[in-house]
Structure formats: structure tokens, C-alpha cells
N, CA and C atoms of all chains as a GROMACS GRO file, in nm:
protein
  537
    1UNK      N    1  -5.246   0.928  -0.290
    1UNK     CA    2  -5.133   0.958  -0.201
    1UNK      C    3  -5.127   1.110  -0.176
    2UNK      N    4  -5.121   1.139  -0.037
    2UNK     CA    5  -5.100   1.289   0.035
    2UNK      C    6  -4.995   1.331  -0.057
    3UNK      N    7  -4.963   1.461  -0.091
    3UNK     CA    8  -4.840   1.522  -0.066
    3UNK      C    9  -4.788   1.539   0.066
    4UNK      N   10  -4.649   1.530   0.099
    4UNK     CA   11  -4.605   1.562   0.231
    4UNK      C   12  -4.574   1.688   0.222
    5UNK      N   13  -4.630   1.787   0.287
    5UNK     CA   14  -4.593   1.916   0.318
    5UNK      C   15  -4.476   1.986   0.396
    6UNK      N   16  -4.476   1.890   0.507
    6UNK     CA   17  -4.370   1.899   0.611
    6UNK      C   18  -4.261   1.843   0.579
    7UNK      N   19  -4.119   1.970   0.466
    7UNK     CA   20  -4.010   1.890   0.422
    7UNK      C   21  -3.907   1.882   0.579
    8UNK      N   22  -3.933   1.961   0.697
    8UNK     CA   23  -3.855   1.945   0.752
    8UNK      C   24  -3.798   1.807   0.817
    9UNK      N   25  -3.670   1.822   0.883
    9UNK     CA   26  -3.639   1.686   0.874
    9UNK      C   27  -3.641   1.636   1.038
   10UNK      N   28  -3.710   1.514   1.068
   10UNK     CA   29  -3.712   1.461   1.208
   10UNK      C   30  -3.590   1.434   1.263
   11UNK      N   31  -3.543   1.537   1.354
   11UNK     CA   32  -3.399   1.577   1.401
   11UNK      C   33  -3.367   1.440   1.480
   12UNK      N   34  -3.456   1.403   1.533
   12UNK     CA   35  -3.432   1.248   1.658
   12UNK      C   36  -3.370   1.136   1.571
   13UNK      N   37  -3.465   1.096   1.459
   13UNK     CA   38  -3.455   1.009   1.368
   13UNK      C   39  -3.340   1.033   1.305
   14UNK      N   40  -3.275   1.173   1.284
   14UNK     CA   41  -3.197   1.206   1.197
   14UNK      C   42  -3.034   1.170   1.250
   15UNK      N   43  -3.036   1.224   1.396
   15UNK     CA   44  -2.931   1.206   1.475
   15UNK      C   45  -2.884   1.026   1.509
   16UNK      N   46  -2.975   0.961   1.530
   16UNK     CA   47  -2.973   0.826   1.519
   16UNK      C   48  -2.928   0.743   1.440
   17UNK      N   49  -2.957   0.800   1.288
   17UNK     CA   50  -2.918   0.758   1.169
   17UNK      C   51  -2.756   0.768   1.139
   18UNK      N   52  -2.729   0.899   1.181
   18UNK     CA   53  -2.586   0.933   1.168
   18UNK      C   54  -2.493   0.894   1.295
   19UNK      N   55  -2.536   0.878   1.378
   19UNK     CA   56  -2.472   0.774   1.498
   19UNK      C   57  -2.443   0.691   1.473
   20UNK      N   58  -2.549   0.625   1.438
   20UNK     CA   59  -2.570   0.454   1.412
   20UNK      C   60  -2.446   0.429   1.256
   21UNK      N   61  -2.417   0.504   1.144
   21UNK     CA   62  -2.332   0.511   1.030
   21UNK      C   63  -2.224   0.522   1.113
   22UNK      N   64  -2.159   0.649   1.217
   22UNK     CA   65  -2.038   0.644   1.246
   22UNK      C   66  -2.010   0.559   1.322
   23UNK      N   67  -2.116   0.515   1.418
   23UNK     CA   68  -2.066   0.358   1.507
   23UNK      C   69  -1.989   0.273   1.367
   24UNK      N   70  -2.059   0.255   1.308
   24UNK     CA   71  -2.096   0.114   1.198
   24UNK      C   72  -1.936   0.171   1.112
   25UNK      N   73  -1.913   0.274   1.079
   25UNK     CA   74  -1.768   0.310   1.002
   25UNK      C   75  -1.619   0.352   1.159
   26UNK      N   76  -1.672   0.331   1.250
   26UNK     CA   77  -1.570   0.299   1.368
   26UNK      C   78  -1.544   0.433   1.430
   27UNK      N   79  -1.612   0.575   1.362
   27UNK     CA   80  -1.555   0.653   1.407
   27UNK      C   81  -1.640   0.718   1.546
   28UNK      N   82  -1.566   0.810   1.626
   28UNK     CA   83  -1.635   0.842   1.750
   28UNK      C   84  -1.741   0.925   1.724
   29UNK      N   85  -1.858   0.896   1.781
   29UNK     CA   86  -1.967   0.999   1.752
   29UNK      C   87  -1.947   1.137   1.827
   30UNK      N   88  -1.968   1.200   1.738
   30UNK     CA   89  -1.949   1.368   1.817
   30UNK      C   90  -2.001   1.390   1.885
   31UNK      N   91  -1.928   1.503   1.988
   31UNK     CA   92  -2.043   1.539   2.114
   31UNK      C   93  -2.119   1.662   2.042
   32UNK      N   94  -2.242   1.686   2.085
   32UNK     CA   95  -2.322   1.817   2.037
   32UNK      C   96  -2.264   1.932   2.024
   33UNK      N   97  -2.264   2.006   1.890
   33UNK     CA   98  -2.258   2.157   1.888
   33UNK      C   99  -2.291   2.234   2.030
   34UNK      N  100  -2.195   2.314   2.065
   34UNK     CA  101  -2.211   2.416   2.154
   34UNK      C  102  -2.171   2.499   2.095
   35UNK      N  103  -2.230   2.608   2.172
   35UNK     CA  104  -2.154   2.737   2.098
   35UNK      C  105  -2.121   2.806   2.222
   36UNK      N  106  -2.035   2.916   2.188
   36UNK     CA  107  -1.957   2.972   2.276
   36UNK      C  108  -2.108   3.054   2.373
   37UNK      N  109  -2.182   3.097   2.292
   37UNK     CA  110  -2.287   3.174   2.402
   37UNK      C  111  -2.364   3.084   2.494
   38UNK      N  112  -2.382   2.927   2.421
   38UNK     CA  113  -2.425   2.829   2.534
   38UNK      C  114  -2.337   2.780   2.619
   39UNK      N  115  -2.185   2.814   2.631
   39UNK     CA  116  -2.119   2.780   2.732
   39UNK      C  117  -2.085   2.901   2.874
   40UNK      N  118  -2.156   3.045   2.777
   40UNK     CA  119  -2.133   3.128   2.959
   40UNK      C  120  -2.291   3.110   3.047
   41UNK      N  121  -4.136   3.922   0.363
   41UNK     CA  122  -3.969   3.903   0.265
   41UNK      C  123  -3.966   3.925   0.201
   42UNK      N  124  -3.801   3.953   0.196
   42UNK     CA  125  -3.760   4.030   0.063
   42UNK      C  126  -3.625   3.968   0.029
   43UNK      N  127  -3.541   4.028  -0.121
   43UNK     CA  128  -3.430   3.966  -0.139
   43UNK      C  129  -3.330   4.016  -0.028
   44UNK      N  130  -3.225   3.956   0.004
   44UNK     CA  131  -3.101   3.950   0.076
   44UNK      C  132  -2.977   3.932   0.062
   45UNK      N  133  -2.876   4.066   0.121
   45UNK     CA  134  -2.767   3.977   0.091
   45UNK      C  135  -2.684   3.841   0.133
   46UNK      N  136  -2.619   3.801   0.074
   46UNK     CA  137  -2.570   3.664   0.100
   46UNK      C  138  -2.468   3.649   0.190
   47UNK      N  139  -2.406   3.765   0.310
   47UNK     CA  140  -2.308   3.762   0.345
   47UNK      C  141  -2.306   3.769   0.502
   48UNK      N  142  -2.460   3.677   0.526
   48UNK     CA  143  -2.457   3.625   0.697
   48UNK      C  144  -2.425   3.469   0.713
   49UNK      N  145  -2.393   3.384   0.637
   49UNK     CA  146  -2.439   3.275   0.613
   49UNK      C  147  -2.311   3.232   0.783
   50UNK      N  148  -2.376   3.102   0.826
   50UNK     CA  149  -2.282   3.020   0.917
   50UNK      C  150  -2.238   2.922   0.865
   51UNK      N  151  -2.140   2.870   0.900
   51UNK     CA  152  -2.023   2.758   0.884
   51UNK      C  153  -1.962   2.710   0.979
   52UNK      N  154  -2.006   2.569   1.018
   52UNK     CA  155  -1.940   2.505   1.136
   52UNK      C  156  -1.917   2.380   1.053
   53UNK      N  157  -1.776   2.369   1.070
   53UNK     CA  158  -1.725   2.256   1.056
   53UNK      C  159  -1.673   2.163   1.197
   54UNK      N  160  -1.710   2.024   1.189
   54UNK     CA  161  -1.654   1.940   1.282
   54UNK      C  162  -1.648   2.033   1.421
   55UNK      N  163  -1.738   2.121   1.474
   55UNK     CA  164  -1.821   2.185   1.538
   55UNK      C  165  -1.743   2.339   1.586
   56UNK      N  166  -1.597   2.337   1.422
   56UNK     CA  167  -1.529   2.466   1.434
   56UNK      C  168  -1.638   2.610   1.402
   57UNK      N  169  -1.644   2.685   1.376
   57UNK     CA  170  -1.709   2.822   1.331
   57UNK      C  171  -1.613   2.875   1.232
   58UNK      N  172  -1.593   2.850   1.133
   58UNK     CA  173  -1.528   2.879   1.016
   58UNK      C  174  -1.602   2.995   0.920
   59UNK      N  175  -1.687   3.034   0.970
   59UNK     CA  176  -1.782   3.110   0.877
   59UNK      C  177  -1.694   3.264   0.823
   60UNK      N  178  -1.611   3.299   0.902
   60UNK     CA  179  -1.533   3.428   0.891
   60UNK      C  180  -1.428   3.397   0.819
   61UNK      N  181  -1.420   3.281   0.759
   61UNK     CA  182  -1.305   3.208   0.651
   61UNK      C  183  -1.354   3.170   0.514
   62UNK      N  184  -1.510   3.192   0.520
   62UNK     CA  185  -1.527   3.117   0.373
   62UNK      C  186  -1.633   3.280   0.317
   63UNK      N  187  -1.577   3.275   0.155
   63UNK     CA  188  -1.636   3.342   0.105
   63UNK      C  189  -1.732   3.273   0.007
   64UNK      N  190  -1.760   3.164   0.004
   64UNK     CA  191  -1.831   3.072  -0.123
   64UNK      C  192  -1.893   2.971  -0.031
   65UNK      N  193  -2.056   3.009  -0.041
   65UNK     CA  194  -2.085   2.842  -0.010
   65UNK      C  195  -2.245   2.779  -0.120
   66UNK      N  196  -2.215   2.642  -0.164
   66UNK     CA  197  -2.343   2.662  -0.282
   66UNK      C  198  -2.350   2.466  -0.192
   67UNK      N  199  -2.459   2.498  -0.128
   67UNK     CA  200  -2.479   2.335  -0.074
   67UNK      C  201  -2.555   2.286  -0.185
   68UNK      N  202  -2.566   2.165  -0.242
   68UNK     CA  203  -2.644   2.113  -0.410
   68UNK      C  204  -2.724   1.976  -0.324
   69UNK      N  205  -2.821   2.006  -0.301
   69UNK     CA  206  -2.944   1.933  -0.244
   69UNK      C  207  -3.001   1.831  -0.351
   70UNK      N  208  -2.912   1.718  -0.379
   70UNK     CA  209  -2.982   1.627  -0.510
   70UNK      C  210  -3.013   1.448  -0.456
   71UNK      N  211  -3.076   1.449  -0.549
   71UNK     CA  212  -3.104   1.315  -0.534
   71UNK      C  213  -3.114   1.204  -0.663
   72UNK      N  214  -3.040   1.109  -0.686
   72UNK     CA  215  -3.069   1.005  -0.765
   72UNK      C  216  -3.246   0.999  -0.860
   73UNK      N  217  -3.261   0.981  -0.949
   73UNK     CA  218  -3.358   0.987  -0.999
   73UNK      C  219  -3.384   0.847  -1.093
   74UNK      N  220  -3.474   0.766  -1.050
   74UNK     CA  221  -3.487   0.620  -1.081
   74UNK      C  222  -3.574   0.607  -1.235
   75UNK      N  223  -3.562   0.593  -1.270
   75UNK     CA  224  -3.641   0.608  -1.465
   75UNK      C  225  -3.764   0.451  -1.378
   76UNK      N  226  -3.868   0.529  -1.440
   76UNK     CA  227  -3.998   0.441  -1.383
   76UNK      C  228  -4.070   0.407  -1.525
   77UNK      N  229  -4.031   0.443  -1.620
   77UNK     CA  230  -4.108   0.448  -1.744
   77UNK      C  231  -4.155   0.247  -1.798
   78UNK      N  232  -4.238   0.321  -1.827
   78UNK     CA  233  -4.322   0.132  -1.847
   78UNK      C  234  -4.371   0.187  -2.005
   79UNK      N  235  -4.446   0.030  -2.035
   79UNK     CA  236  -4.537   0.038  -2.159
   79UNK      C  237  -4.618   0.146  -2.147
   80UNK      N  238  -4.623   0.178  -2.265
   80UNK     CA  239  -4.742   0.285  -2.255
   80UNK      C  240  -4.761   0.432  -2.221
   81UNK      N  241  -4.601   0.432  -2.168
   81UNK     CA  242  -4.598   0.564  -2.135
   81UNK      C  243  -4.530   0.642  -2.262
   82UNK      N  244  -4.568   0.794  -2.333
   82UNK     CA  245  -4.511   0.798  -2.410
   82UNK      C  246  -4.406   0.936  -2.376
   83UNK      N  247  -4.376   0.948  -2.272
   83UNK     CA  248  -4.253   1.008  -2.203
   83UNK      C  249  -4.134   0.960  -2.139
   84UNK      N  250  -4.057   0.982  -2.059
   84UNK     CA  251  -3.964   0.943  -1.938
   84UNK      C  252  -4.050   0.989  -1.770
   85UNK      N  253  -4.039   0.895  -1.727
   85UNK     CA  254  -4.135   0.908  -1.573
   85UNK      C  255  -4.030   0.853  -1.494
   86UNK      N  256  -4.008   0.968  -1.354
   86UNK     CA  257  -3.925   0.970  -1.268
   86UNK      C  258  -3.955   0.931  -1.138
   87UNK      N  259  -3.891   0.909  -1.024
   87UNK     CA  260  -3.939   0.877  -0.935
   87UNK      C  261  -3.822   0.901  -0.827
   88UNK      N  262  -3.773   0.972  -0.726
   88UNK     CA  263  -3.687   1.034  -0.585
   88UNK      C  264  -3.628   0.874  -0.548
   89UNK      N  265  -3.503   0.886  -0.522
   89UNK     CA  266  -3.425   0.754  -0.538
   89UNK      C  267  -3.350   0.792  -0.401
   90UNK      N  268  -3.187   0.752  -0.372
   90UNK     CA  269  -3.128   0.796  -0.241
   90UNK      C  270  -3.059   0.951  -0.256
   91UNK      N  271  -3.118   1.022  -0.154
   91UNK     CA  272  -3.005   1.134  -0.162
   91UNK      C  273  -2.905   1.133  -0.187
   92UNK      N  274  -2.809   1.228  -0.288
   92UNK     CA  275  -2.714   1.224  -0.337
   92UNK      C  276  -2.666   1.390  -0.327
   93UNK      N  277  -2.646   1.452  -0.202
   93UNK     CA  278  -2.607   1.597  -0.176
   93UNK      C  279  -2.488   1.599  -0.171
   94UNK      N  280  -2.415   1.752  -0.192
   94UNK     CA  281  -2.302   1.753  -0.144
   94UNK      C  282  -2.299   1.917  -0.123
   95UNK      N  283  -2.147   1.952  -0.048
   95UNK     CA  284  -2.148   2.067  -0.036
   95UNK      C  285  -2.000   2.134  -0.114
   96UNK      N  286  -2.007   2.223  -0.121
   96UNK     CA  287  -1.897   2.306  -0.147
   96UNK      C  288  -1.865   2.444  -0.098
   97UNK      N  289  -1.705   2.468  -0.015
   97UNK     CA  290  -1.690   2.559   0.060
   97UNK      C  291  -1.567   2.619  -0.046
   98UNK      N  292  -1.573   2.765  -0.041
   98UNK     CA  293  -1.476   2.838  -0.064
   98UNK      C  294  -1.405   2.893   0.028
   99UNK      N  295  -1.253   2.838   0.062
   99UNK     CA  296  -1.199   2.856   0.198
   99UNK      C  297  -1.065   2.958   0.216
  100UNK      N  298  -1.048   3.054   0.272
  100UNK     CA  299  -0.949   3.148   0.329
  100UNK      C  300  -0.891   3.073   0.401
  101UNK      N  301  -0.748   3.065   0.386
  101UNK     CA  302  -0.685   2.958   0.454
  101UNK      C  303  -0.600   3.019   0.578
  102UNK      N  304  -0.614   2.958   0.649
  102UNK     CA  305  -0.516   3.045   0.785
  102UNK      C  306  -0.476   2.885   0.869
  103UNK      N  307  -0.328   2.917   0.926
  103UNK     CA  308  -0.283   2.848   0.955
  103UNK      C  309  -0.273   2.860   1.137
  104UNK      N  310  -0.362   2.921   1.142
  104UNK     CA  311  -0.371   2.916   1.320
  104UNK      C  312  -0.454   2.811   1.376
  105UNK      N  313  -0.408   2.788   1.509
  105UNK     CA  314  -0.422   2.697   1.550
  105UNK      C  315  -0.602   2.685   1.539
  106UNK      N  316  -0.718   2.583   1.555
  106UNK     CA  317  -0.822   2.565   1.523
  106UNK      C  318  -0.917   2.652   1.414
  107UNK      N  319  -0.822   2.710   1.318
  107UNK     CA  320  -0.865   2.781   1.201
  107UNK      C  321  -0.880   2.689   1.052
  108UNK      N  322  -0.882   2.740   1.001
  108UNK     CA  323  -0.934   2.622   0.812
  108UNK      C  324  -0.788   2.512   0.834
  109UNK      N  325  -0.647   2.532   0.806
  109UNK     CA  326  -0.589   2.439   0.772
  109UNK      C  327  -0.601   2.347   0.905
  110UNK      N  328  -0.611   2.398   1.031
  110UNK     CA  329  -0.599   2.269   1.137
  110UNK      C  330  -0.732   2.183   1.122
  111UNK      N  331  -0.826   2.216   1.099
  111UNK     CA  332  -0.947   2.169   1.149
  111UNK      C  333  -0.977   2.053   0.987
  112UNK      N  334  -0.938   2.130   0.874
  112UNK     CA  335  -0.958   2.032   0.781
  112UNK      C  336  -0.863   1.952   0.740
  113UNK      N  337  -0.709   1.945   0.804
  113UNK     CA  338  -0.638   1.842   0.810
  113UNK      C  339  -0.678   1.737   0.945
  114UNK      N  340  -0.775   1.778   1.002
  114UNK     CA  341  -0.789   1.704   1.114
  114UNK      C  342  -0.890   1.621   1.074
  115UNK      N  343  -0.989   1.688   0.986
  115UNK     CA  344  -1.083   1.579   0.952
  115UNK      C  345  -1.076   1.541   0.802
  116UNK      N  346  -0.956   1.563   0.712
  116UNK     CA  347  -0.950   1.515   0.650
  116UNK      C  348  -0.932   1.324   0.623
  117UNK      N  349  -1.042   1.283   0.526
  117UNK     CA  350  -1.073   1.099   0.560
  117UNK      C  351  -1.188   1.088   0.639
  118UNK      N  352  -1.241   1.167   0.721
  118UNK     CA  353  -1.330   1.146   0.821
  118UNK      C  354  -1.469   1.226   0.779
  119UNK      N  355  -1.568   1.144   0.820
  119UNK     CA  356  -1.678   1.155   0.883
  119UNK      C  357  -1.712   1.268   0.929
  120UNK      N  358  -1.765   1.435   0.937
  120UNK     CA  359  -1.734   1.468   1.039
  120UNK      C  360  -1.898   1.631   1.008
  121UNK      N  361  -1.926   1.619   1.085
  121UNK     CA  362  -2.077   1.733   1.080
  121UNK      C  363  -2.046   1.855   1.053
  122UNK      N  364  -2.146   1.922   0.964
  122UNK     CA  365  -2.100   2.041   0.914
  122UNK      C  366  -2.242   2.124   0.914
  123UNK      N  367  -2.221   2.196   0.978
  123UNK     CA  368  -2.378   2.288   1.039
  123UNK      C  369  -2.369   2.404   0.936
  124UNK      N  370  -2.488   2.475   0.852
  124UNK     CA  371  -2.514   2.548   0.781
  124UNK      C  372  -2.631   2.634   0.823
  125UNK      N  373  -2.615   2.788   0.809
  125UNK     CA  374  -2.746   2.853   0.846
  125UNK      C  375  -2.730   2.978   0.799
  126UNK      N  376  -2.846   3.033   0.712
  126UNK     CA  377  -2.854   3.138   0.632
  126UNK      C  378  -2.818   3.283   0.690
  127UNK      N  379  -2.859   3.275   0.789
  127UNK     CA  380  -2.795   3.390   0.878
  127UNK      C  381  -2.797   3.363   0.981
  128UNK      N  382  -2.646   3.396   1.011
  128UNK     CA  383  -2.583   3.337   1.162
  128UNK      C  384  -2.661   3.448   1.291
  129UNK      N  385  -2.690   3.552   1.220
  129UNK     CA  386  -2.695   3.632   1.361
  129UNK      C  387  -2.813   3.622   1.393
  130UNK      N  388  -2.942   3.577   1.347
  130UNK     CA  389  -3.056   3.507   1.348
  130UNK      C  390  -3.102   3.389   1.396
  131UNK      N  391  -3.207   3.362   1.516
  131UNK     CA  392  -3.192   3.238   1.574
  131UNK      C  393  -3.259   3.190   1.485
  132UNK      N  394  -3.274   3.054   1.482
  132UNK     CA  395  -3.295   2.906   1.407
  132UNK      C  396  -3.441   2.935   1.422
  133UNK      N  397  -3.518   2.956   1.266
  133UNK     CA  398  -3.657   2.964   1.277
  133UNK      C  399  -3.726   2.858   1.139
  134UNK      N  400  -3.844   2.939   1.164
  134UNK     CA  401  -3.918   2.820   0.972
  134UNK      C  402  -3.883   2.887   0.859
  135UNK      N  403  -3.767   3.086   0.898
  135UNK     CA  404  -3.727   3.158   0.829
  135UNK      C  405  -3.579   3.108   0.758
  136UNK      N  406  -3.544   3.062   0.854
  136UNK     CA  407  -3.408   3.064   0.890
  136UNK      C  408  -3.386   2.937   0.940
  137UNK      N  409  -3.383   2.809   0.820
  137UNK     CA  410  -3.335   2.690   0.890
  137UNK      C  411  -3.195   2.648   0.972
  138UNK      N  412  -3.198   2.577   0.962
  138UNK     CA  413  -3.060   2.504   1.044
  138UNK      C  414  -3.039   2.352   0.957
  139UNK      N  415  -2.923   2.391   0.827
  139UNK     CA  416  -2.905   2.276   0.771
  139UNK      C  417  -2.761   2.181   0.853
  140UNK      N  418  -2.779   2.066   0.888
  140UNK     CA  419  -2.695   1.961   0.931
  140UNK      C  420  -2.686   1.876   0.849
  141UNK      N  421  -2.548   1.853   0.847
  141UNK     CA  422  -2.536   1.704   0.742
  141UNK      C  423  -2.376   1.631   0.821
  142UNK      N  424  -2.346   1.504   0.720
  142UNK     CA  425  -2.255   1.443   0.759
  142UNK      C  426  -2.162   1.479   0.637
  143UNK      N  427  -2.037   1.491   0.663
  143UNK     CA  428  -1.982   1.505   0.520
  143UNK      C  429  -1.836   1.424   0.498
  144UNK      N  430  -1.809   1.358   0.419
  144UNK     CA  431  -1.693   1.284   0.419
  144UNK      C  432  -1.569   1.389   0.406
  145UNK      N  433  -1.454   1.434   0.451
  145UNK     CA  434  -1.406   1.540   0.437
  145UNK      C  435  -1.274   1.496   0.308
  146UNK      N  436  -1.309   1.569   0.219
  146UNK     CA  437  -1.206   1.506   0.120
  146UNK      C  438  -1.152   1.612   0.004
  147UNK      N  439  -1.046   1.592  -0.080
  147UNK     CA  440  -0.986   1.698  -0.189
  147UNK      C  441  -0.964   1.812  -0.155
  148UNK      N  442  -0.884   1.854   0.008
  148UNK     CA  443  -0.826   1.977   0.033
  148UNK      C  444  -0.704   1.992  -0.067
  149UNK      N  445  -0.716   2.115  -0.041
  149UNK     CA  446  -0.551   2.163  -0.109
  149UNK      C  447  -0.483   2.278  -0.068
  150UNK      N  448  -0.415   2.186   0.050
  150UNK     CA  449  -0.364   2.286   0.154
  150UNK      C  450  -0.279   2.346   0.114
  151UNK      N  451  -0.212   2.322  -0.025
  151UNK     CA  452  -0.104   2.417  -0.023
  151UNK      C  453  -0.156   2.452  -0.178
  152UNK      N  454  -0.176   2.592  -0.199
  152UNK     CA  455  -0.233   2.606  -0.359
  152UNK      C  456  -0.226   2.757  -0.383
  153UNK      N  457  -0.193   2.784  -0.491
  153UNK     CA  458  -0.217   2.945  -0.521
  153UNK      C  459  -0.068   2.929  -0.632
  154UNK      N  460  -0.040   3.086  -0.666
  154UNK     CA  461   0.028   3.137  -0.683
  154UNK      C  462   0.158   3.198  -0.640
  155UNK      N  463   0.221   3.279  -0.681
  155UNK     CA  464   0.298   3.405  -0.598
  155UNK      C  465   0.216   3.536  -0.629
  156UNK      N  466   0.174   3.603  -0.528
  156UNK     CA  467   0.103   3.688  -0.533
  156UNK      C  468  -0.008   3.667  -0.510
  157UNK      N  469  -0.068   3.538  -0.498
  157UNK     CA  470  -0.202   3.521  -0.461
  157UNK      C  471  -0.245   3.523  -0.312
  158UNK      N  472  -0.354   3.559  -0.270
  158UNK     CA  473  -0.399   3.508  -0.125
  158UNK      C  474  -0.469   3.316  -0.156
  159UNK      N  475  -0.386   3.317  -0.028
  159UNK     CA  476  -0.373   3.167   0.006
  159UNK      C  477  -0.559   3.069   0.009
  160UNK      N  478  -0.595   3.040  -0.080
  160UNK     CA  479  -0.757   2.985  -0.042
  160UNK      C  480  -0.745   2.853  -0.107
  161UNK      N  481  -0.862   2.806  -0.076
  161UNK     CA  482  -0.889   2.633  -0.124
  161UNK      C  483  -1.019   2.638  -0.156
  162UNK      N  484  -1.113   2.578  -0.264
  162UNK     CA  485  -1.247   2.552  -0.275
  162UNK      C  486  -1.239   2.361  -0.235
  163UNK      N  487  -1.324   2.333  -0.208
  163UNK     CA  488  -1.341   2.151  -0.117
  163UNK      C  489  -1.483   2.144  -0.155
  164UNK      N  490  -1.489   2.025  -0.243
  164UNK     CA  491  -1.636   2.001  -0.270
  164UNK      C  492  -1.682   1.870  -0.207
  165UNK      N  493  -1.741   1.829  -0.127
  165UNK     CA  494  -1.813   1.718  -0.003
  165UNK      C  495  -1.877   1.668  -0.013
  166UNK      N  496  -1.894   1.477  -0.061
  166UNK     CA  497  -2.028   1.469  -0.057
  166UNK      C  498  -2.087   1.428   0.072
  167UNK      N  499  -2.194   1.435   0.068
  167UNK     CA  500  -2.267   1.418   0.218
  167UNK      C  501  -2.291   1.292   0.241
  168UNK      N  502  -2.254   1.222   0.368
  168UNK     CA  503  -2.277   1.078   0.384
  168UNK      C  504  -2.453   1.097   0.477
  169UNK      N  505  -2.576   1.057   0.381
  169UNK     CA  506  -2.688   1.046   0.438
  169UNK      C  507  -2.745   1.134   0.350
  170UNK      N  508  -2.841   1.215   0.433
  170UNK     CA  509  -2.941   1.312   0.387
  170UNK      C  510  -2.867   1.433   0.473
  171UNK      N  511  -2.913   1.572   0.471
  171UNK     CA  512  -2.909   1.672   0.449
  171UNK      C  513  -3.047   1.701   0.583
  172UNK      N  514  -3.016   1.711   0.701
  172UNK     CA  515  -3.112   1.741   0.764
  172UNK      C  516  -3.163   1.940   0.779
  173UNK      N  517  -3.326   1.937   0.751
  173UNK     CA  518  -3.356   2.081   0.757
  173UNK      C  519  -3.444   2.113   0.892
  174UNK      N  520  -3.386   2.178   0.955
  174UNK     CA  521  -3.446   2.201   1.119
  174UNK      C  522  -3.539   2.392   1.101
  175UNK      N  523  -3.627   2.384   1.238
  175UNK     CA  524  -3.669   2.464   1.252
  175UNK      C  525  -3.634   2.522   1.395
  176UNK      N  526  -3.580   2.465   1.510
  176UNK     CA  527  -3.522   2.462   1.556
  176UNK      C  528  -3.363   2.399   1.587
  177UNK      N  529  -3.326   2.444   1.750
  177UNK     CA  530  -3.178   2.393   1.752
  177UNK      C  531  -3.103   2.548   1.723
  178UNK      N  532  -2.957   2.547   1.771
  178UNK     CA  533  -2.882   2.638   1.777
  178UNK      C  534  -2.749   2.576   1.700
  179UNK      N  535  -2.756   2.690   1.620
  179UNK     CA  536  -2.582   2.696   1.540
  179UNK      C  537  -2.465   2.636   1.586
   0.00000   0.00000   0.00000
């Protein structure tokens, strides 16, 4: 068995996962982080 | 690289920017550890089980409107994302991750101190999931 090198984490997969929990516990899924410099 | 001080770190709660409110943050990256030990082995042998993280914030409490007490009575009970990054004024690199997690928001103590004390709260979180580590993405 490889070691996995790459601890980072698959952001797609990751966001899905935690969607899919707050659907499943009723609460509203958040809209994306913005930040104030991505809104001018 | 070299050592650093500790006093860029970011803090977004429930997608507030709280970072200018907390003087303490120690996120504890753990995981369950499953005992694998069989015949024959003449040790204890481990094996990575479900993440089991949590976080802990040391919080300056201010009572203005979308500051520490509104935002964590708002998600207090709830579900709610909490963005972490070693230095805020630094974009999101393989230097400088971008930790995301889910965190159940729980054990404020909005009203606490002394007489004579400044008004703060420490809140320890556990994380519902894993603990995502990015190389990109923005704060």
C-alpha cells in the first residue's frame, strides 16, 4: 500500500458531504463565503 | 521558512470575520484510533478510525450588532462553517492553507467574568465531519 502524500482535502467532495449532512439535519445550506474585497 | 508570530491568524464564523475578537485559537485535528491488535502481536497496533476534531476559540465579547455575541447566539444549536487561515493577510497557498470545517455551535457563555474583568468567553466545538485542508479558495 502507497502512502498518500496528498493530505489536502478534495474541496468538491468535501462541500457535498457537508450539504448533503445539513440537508439530512434540516438546516439551510449556506451560501458561499464572500468577502468584502470579492464584493467591490 | 522560518518561525512566526501567531497574531495573523483568520476567523470566520457562520461567514462573520471575527478574527479581530479572538485572542486564542488551538484547532485539535484528532481522530478515533481503532486497537487492531491480534495474536501474535506483542504490542498494541493502531489503525485511523472517524475523525474526531474540534476547535476552540478564545472570544472578546462585543455586543454590536454582527459582532461575537450576535453571531454566536445566532448560531448557537446550529450547524454552521467556520473558516480558519494562518495568516489572513496572505492569499490561500500550499504555505498558507485554508482550514474549513462544520462545527456544531455549542457551550457559549454569554454572560461571564467578574467585576473588573474584560468581558470574554473561551467555546470549545466539535466539528461535525472532517476538517477540510485547501490550497486554494479565499477567506
Amino acid at each position: 500500500m502507497e502512502l498518500k502524500m496528498d493530505h489536502y482535502t478534495d474541496m468538491d467532495a468535501w462541500k457535498a458531504e457537508q450539504a448533503a449532512f445539513l440537508t439530512k439535519i434540516g438546516q439551510v445550506v449556506e451560501k458561499p463565503t464572500k468577502s468584502k474585497k470579492d464584493e467591490e | 521558512m522560518a518561525v512566526f508570530l501567531n497574531n495573523g491568524v483568520g476567523v470566520k464564523v457562520n461567514t462573520v470575520d471575527l478574527s479581530d475578537h479572538v485572542n486564542n485559537i488551538t484547532l485539535n485535528r484528532n481522530f478515533d484510533e481503532l486497537e487492531v491488535t491480534a495474536m501474535g502481536d506483542s504490542g498494541h497496533k493502531f489503525i485511523k478510525g472517524l475523525e474526531a476534531s474540534s476547535l476552540t476559540l478564545d472570544f472578546l465579547n462585543d455586543t454590536a450588532t454582527a459582532s461575537v455575541l450576535a453571531t454566536l447566539q445566532a448560531a448557537w444549536g446550529t450547524n454552521v462553517t467556520v473558516v480558519l487561515l494562518q495568516n489572513k493577510g496572505t492569499a490561500v497557498s500550499a504555505t498558507n492553507p485554508l482550514y474549513t470545517m462544520t462545527c456544531l455551535v455549542n457551550g457559549t457563555t454569554d454572560i461571564n467574568g467578574a467585576t473588573g474583568d474584560l468581558s470574554t468567553q473561551s467555546v470549545t466545538w466539535n466539528v461535525s465531519g472532517t476538517v477540510a485542508v485547501a490550497t486554494t479558495g479565499t477567506f
